[in-house]
C-alpha positions as MATLAB code, in Angstrom:
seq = 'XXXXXXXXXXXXXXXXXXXXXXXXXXXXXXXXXXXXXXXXXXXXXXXXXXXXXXXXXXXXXXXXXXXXXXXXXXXXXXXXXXXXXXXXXXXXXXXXXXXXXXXXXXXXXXXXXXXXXXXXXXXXXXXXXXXXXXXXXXXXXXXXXXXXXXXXXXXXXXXXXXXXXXXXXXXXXXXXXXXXXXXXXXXXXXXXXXXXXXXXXXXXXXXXXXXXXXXXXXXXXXXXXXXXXXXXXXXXXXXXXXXXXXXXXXXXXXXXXXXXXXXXXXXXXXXXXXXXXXXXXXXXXXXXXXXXXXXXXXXXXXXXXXXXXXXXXXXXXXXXXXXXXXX';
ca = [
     -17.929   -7.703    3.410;
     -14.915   -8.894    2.348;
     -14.543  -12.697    2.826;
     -10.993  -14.566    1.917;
      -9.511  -18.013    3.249;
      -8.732  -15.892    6.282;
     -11.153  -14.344    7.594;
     -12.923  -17.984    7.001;
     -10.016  -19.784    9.016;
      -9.403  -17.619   11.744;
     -12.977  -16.305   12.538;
     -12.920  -12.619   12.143;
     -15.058  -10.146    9.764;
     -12.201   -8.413    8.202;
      -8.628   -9.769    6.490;
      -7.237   -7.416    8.359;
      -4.189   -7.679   11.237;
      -2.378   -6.173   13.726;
       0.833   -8.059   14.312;
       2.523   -8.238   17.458;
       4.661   -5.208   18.277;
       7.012   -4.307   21.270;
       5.337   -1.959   23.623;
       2.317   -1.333   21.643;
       0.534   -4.915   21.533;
      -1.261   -4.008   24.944;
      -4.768   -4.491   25.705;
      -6.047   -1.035   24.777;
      -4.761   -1.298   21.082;
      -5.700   -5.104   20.708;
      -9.094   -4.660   22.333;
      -9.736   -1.891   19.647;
      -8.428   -3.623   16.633;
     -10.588   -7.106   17.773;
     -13.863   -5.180   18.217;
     -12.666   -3.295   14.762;
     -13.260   -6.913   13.615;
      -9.997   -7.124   12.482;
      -7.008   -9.932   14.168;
      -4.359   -8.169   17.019;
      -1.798  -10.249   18.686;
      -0.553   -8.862   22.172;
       2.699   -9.076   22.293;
       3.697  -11.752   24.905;
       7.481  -10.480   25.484;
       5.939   -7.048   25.953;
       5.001   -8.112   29.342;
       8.051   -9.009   31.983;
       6.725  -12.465   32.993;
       4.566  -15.043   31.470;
       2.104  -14.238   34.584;
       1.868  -10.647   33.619;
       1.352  -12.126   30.067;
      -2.297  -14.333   31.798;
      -3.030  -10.767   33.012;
      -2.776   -8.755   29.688;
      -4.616  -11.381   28.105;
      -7.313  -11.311   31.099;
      -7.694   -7.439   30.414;
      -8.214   -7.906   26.665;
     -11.050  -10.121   27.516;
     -12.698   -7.730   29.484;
     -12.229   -4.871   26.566;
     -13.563   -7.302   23.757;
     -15.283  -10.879   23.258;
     -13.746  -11.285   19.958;
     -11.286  -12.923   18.349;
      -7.656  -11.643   19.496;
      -4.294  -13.442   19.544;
      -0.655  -13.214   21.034;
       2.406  -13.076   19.504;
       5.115  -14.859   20.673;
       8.912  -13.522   18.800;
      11.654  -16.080   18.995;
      15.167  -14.794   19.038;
      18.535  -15.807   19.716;
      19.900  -14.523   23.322;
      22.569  -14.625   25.579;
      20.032  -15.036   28.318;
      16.769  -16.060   26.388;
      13.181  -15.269   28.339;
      11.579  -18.716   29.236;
      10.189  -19.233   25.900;
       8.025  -22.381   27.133;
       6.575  -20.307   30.237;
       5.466  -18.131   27.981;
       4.006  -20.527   25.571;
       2.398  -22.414   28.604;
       0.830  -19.508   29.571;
      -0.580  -18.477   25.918;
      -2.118  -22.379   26.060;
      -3.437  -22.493   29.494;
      -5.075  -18.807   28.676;
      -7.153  -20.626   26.365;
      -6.014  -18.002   23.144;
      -6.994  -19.555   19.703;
      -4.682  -17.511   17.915;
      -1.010  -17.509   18.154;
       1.745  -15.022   15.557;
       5.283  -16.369   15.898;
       8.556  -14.634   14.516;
      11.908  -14.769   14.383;
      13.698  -18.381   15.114;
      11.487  -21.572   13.712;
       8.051  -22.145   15.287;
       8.917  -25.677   15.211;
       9.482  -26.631   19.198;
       6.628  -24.751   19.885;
       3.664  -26.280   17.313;
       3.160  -29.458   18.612;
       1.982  -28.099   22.298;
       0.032  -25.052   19.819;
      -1.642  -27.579   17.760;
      -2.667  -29.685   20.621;
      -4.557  -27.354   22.358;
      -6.089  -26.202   18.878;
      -4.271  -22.989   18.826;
      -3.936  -21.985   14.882;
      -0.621  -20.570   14.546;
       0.104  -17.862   11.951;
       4.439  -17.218   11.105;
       6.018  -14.187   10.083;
       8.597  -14.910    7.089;
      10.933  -12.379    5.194;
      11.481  -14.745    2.199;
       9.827  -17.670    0.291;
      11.876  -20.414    1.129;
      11.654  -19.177    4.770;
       8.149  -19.551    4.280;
       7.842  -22.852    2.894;
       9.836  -24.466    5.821;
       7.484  -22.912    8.045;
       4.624  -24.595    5.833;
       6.770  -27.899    6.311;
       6.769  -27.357   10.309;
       2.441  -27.234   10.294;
       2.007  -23.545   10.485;
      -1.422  -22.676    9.644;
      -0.732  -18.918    7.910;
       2.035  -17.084    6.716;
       2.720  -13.496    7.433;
       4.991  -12.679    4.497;
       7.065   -9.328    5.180;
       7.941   -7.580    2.044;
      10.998   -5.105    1.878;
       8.982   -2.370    2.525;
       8.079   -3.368    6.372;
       8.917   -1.547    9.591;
      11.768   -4.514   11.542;
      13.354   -6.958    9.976;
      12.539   -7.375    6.421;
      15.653   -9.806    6.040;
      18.789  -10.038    3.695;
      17.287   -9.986    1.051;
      15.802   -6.977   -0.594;
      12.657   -8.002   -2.309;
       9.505   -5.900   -1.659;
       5.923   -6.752   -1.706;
       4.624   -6.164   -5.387;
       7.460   -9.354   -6.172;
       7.490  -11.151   -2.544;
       3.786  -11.914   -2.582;
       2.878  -13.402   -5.390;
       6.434  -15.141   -5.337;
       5.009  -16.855   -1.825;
       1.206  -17.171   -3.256;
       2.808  -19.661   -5.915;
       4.873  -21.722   -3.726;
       3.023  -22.146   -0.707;
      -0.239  -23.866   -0.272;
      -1.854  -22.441    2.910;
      -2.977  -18.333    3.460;
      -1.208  -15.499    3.031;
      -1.246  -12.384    5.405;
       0.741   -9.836    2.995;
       2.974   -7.349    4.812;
       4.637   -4.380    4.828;
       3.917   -0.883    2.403;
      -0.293   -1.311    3.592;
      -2.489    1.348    4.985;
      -5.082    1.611    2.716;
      -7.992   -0.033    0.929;
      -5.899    0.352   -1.948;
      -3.219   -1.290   -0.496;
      -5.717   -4.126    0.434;
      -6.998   -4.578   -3.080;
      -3.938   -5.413   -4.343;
      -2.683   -7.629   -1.849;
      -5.710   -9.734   -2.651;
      -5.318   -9.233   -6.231;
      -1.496  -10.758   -5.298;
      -2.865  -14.092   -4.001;
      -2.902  -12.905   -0.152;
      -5.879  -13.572    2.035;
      -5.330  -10.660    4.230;
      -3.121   -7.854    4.959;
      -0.656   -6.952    8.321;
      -0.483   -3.410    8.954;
       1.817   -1.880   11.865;
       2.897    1.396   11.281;
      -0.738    2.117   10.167;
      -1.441    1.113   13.313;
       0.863    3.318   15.576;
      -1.065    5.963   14.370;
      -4.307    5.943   16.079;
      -6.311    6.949   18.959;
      -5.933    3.913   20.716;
      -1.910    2.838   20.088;
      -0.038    2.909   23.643;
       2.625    5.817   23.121;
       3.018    9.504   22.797;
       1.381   11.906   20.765;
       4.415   13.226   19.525;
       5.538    9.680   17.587;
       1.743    9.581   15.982;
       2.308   13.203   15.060;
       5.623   12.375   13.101;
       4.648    9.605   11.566;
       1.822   12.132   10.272;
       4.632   14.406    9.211;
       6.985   11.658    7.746;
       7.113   10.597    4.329;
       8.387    7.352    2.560;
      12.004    8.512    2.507;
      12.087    8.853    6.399;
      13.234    5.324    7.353;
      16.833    4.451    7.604;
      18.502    0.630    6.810;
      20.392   -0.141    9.936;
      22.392   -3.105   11.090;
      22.667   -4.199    7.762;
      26.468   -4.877    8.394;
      25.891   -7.022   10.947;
      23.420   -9.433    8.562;
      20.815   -8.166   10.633;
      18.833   -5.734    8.419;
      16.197   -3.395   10.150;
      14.247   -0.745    8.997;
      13.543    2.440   11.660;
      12.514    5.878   11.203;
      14.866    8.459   10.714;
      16.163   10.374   13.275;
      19.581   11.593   15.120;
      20.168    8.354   16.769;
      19.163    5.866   13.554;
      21.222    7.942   10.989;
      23.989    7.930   13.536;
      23.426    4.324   14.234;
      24.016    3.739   10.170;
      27.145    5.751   10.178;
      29.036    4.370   12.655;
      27.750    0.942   10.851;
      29.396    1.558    7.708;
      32.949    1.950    8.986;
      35.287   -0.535    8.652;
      35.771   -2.893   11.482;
      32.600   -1.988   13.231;
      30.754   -4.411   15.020;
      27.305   -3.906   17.180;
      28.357   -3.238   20.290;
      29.638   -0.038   18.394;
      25.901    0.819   18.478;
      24.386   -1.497   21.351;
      23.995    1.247   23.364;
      22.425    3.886   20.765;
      20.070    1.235   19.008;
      18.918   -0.178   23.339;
      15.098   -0.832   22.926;
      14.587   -0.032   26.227;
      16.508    3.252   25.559;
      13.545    3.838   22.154;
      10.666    2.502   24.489;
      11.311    4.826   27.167;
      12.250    7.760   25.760;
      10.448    7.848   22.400;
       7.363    5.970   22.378;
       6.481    6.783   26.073;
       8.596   10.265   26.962;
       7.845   11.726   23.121;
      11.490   12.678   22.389;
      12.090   12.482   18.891;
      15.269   12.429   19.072;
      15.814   10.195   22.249;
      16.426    6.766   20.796;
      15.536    4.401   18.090;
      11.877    3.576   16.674;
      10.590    1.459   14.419;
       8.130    2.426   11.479;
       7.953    1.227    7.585;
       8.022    3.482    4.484;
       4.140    3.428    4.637;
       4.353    6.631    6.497;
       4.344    8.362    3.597;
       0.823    6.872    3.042;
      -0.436    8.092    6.345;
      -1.928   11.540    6.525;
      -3.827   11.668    9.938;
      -4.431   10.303   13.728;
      -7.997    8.300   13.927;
      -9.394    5.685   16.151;
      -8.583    1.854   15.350;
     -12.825    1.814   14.054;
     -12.351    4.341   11.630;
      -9.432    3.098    9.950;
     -10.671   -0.430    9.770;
     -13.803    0.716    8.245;
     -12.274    3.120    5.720;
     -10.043    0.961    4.368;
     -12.742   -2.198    4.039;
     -15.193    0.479    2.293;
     -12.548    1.989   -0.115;
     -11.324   -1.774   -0.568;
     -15.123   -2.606   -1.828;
     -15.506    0.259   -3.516;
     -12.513   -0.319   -5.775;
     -13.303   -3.927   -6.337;
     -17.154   -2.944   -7.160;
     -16.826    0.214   -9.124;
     -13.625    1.061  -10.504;
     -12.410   -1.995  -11.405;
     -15.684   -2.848  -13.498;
     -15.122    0.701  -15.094;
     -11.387   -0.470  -16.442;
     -12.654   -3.950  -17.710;
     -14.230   -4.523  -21.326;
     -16.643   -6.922  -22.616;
     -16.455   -8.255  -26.609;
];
């Protein structure tokens, strides 16, 4: 077994996680990836009302008695969801484990920390990073260029990005984006990260919430299929390529354009429905990293876990030893 700062702090067997994603952090993928004995976060916006939320996390109990988390994603809005409902309902559900994202975690730690909730916060950039350390976050999720979302303004991709943040910041390191493989693992470690965040990896198994048809392509995909969009609009996302995402970035790049040019194209209602629940490729926006190009078949959550821990060892205990010399 593979045993890092993270796996010690948050109670799980493997540094492995499944961050919070929109439509797929449901109960069957989280109960699979906890019983894996990996860390999944539910994604508490995913469900319409911070009641729904008690629910989902009620129905992940019953799936698995190990560790699982939620994710709670911060963002600017015109009309925001009720952001302390929701985090009432994460503390009152009695989850140990809490991912934030997006805005600061900062209004929400003290009420975390009080009910001994260890909170873990996704970060594009080391100097976001270190304010999160600053706030009282317990983890950082660092999200190299590479990712699947937002991987910020500013370009930098994991082999640079990780040890950049191991160096400056004092507490763990979940390393993110570009991972789907004990390989992939390995080197995060050998980075300075405690454990690695895989989503895209994730999308394509048994167990993930949507269609056949969106596991199938990211099968199919490589790592050229993603497509920059939004970048114009300093908010930088990274989707798969299709119709609707290279159309997206074309009527992005003309002068003048601003996004309600594209609100109705890039709607992720529009990509939930019609892509990751109706199959249709073509239908609307999705989101997946350039690790597709790493990801050559469909298995359950189990398998995948377990592969990549056992190639992980393996490299650390045999092939590595094979490249080193003694005088």
């Amino acid at each position: 077994m593979i045993t890092t700062d993270f796996t010690t702090l948050f109670g799980v067997e493997h540094p492995i996680v499944c961050g919070g994603m929109t439509g797929l952090g449901t109960a069957p993928l989280i109960s699979a990836v906890a019983n894996a004995g990996a860390l999944g976060f539910l994604t508490a916006l995913t469900q319409p009302t911070p009641e729904e939320l008690v629910r989902e996390i009620e129905r992940t109990r019953d799936l698995t008695d190990r560790p699982f988390g939620v994710n709670l994603t911060i963002l600017p809005s015109l009309v925001p969801p009720p952001y302390d409902e929701y985090r009432a309902a994460i503390v009152e559900s009695g989850v140990r484990v809490v991912e934030t994202a997006g805005s600061s975690p900062g209004p929400h730690l003290p009420d975390f920390h009080g009910a001994g909730i260890k909170v873990i916060h996704k970060a594009t950039s080391v100097r976001h990073a270190l304010s999160a350390q600053r706030a009282g976050v317990d983890a950082i999720s660092i999200d190299g260029f590479e990712c699947a979302g937002h991987p910020g303004e500013d370009d930098v991709p994991g082999l640079v990005l990780i040890p950049a943040a191991a160096r400056a910041l004092d507490i763990p390191i979940v390393a993110s984006g570009g991972i789907a493989t004990g390989a992939g693992l390995v080197a995060a470690l050998a980075l300075g990260a405690s454990a690695v965040n895989m989503g895209t990896r994730f999308m394509a198994t048994d167990e993930a919430p949507i269609h056949d048809n969106v596991k199938q392509q990211i099968v199919r995909n490589d790592e050229r299929d993603t497509v920059l969009v939004f970048r114009e609009f300093h908010n930088s996302a990274r989707v798969a390529r299709n119709t609707i995402s290279a159309k997206i970035a074309e009527i992005g790049s003309r002068p003048g354009a601003v996004f309600d040019d594209v609100a109705e194209l890039a709607s992720g209602a529009r990509g939930r429905a019609q892509v990751l629940e109706a199959g249709d490729m073509d239908g609307g926006m999705w989101w997946a990293g350039q690790v597709q190009g790493l990801i050559h078949e469909v298995a359950p959550v189990a398998e995948i876990v377990d592969t990549i821990v056992q190639t992980a060892e393996s490299i650390i205990t045999d092939r590595l030893p094979e490249v080193t010399t003694t005088v």
